[in-house]
C-alpha positions as CSV (number, residue, x, y, z in Angstrom):
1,X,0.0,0.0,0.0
2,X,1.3,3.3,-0.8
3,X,1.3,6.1,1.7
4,X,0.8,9.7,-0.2
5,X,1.8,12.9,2.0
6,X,-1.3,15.3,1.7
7,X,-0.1,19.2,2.0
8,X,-0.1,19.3,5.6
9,X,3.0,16.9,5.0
10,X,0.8,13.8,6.5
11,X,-0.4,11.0,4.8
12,X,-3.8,9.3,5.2
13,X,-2.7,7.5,8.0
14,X,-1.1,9.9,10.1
15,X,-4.0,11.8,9.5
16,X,-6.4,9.4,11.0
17,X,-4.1,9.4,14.2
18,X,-4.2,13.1,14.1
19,X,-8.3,13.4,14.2
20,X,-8.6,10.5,17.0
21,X,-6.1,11.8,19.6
22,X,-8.5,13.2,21.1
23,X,-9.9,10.1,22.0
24,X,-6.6,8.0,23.3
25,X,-6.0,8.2,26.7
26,X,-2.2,8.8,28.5
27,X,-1.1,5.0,29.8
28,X,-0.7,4.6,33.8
29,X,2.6,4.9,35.4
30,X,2.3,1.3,35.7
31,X,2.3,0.6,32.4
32,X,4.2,3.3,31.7
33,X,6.9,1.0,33.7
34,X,5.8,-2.6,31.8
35,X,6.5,-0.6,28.3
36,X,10.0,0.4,29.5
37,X,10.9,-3.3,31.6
38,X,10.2,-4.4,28.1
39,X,11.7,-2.2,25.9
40,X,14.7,-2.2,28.4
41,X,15.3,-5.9,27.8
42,X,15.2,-5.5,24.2
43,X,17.7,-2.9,24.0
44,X,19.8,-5.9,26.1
45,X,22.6,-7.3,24.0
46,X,25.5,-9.7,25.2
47,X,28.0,-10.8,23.3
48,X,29.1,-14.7,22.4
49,X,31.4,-16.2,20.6
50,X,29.9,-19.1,17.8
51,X,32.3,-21.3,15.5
52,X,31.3,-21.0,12.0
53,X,33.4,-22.2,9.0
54,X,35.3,-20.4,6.6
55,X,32.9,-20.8,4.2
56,X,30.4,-19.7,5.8
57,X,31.9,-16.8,7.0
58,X,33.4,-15.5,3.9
59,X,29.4,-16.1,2.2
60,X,28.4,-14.3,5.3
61,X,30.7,-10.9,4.9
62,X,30.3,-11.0,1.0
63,X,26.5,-10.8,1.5
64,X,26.9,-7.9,4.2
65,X,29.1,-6.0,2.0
66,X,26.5,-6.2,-0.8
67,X,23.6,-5.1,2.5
68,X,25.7,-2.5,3.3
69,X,26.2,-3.5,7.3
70,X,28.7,-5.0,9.0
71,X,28.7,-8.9,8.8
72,X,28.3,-9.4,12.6
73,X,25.0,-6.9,12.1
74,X,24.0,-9.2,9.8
75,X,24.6,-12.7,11.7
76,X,22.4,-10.9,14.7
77,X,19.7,-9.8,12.4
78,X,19.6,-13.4,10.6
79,X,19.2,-14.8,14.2
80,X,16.7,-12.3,15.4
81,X,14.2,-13.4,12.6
82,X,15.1,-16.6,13.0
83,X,13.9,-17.1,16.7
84,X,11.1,-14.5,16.0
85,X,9.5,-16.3,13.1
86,X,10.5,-14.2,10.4
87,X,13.0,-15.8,8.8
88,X,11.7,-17.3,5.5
89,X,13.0,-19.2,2.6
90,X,12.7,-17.6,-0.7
91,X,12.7,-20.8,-2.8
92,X,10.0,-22.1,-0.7
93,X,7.7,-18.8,-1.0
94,X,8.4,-19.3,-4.8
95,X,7.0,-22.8,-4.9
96,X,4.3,-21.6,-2.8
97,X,3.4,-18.8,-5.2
98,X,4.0,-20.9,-7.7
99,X,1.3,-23.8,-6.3
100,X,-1.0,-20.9,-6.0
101,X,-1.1,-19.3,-9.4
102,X,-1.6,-23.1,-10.8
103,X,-4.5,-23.5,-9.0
104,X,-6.0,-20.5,-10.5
C-alpha cells in the first residue's frame, strides 16, 4: 500500500491518528513502567562467541558488503528473525506462489 503525503506533510494515515487523539488516553505509570521493563530488555545485548566455517563466514561478509552492514550486524539480524519467526526461505515462497497461481 502506498502512503501519499497530503499538503499538511501527513499522509492518510497519520491523518487518522491526528483526528482520533483526542480520544486516546495517556497509559498509567504502571504501564508506563511494563512498556520500559520491556523495551529495556530488548535494547539488552551480550555478546558470544559461535564457531562457523570459513565458508560460511566468507558467504556471510560478502553478502553484508553487498547489504551494506557489518557482517556481525547481519549474523544478529539473521538470528533475530530466526527465533522470531520471520525468517523465511525464498525458494519455498516461490513454490508456494507458484502452487497458487496453478491453481488459478
Amino acid at each position: 500500500m502506498r502512503r501519499e503525503k497530503v499538503k499538511d506533510g501527513l499522509d492518510h494515515m497519520e491523518r487518522q491518528i491526528e483526528d482520533q487523539a483526542a480520544e486516546f488516553q495517556p497509559a498509567s505509570p504502571e504501564k508506563l513502567k511494563r512498556v520500559d521493563a520491556i523495551l529495556g530488555l530488548a535494547r539488552k545485548t551480550r555478546n558470544i562467541n559461535i564457531r562457523i566455517s570459513e565458508a560460511d563466514l566468507s558467504q556471510l561478509k560478502s553478502r553484508s558488503e553487498e547489504e551494506g552492514l557489518p557482517y556481525q550486524t547481519l549474523i544478529a539480524s539473521i538470528l533475530h528473525k530466526y527465533v522470531s519467526n520471520r525468517l523465511v526461505d525464498e525458494k519455498s515462497i516461490r513454490k508456494s506462489l507458484n502452487l497458487l497461481r496453478s491453481e488459478d
